[in-house]
N, C-alpha and C positions, 0 to 999 in steps of 0.2 A: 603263830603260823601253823599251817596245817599238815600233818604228814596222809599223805593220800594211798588209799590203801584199797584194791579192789578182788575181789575174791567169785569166782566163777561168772565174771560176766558174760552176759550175751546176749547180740541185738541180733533179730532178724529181719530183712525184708520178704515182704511175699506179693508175688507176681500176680496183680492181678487177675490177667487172662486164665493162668494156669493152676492159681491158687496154691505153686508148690514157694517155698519158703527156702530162702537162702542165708547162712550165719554170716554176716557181715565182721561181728564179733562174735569168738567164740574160747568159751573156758577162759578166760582173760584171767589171770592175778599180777598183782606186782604191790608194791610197795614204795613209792614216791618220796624220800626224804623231805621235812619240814625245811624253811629256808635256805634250799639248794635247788638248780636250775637241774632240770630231768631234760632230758632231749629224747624224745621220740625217733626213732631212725627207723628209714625201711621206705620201699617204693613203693611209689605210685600204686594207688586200689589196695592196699593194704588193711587199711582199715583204721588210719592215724587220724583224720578227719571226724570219721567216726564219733575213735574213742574220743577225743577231745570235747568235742560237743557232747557226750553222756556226765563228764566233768562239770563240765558244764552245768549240765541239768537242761541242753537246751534238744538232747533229744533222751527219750525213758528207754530204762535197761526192759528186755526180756524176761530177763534172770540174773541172779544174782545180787552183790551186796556190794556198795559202793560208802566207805569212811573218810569224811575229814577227821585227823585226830581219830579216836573213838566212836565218835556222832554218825550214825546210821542216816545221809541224804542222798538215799535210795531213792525215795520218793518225792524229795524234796524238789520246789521249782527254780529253777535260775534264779528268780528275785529273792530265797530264801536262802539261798546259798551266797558268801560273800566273797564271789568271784569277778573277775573281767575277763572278755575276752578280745586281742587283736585278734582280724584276720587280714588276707591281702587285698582285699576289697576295700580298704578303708571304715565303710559304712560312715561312713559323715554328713550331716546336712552341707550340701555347697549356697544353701542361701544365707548361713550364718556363718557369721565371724571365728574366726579361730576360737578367740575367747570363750564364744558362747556356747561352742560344740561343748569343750571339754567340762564348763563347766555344768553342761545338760544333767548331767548324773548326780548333780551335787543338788539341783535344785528341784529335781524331784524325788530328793531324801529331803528336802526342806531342810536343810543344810543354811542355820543365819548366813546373813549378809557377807560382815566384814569377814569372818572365814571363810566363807565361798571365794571370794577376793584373792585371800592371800595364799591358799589352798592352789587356786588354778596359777597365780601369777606364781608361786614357786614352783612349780609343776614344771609351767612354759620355760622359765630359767633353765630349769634340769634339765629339758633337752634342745635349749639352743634354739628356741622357738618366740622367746620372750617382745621382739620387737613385730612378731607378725600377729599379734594377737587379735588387729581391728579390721584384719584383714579376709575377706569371704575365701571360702574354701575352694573356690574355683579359680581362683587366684592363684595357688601354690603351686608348687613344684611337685613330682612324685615320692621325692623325700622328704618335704614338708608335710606332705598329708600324712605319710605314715607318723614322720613325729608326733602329730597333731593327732590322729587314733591312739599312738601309745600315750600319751598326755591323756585323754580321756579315761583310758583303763589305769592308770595309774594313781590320777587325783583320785579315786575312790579309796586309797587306801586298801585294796584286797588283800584278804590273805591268801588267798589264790591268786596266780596269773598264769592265764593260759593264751599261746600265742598258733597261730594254726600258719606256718610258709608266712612270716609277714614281712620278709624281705624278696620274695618271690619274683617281685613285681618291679623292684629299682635295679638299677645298672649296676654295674660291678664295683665301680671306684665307691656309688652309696651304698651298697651292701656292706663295704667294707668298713667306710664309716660308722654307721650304724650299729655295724655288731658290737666293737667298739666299746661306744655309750652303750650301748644296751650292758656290756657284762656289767659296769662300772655302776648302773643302775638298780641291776637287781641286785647287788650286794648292800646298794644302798635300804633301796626299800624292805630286804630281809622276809619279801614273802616268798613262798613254794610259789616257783616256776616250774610250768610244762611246754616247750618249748619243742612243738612240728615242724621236722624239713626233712626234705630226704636227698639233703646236701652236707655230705661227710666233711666238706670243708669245713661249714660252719657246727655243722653239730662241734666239733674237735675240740674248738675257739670257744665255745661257749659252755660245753655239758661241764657240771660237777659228775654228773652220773648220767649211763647211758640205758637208753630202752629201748630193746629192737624188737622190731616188729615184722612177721609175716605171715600172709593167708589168714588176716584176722584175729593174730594171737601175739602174746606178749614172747617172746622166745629166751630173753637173757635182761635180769636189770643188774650192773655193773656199778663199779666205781669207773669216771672218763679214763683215768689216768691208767687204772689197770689193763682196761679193755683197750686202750689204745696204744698200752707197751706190748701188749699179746699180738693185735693187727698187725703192728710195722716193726 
């Protein structure tokens, strides 16, 4: 598993009418412990979204220097990197089967057969998904479908996962569900989680360690426990 490690980053956007240039991120460092869940915290236009997608590899830094472990994927692309990402959008085909969603990702890694099989059917088990498998995605519930996006990003085996608000979108008694399974999850899987809300409830419930975020910059990375004996 990956400890993520980021040292003066910074994205710009630049307008184009005006051609002036705005730091979306800027001066960014922090430090991501290897298999422990990091929560992102800080509101709205921050710059959490962002950062997550440059984790990613799914948008390129300006500047600066971006480490799994050691390994310099600075420049590296999404598919070079062995990440997932949930967001709250689902992203799911709704003309395919639960099954077939999750096991998209396995099957163009050319992932044999009977592993692709047993890989996505244990997946579905682990979150309580296992009998909806034959079923299209338009079909489901809104806590189904996110099951069904984290089942995706999970049968990959990442050593990253990264989740952007992915409970955003379900009602309160599923959020609470869900967070849940989810802590009981990434302990199972054992990779570095980064983990966006800018819901102090759930950050709470969830952080090993916390990462606060504002005006585009990393402001404090904490132990949860510490930082949240110091808040209350």
């Amino acid at each position: 598993m990956a400890t993520i490690t980021a040292r003066k980053l910074n994205k710009y956007y630049v307008d184009k009418k005006t051609k002036t240039a705005t730091a979306v991120l800027y001066d960014v460092d922090f430090e991501f412990p290897h298999a422990k869940t990091t929560v992102v915290l800080g509101p709205s236009g921050c710059g959490k979204t962002t950062l997550i997608k440059t984790i990613a590899g799914l948008l390129p830094v300006d500047d600066g220097k971006l480490y799994f472990n050691k390994k310099d994927v600075t420049d590296l692309s999404a598919n070079e990197r062995n990440v997932a990402l949930v967001t709250q959008e689902y992203a799911l085909y709704p003309h395919l089967t639960v099954f077939d969603n999750v096991a998209y990702p396995l099957k163009i890694a050319k992932v044999p057969a009977e592993e692709l099989r047993r890989r996505v059917n244990e997946t579905l088990e682990a979150l309580n998904i296992g009998l909806l498998s034959s079923r299209k995605i338009r079909q489901l519930s809104g806590g189904q479908r996110q099951r069904a996006a984290l089942a995706r990003a999970l049968v990959k085996e990442p050593e990253v996962l990264l989740l952007d608000e992915p409970l955003s979108n379900l009602d309160k008694e599923t959020r609470t569900k869900l967070s849940f399974e989810l802590k009981t999850l990434f302990k199972k899987t054992g990779a570095t989680v980064v983990y966006v809300t800018h819901n102090d409830e759930e950050a709470r419930f969830l952080a090993d360690v916390v990462a606060k975020m504002d005006n585009g910059t990393v402001t404090l990375v904490a132990d949860a426990a510490d930082y949240y004996r110091n808040v209350y």
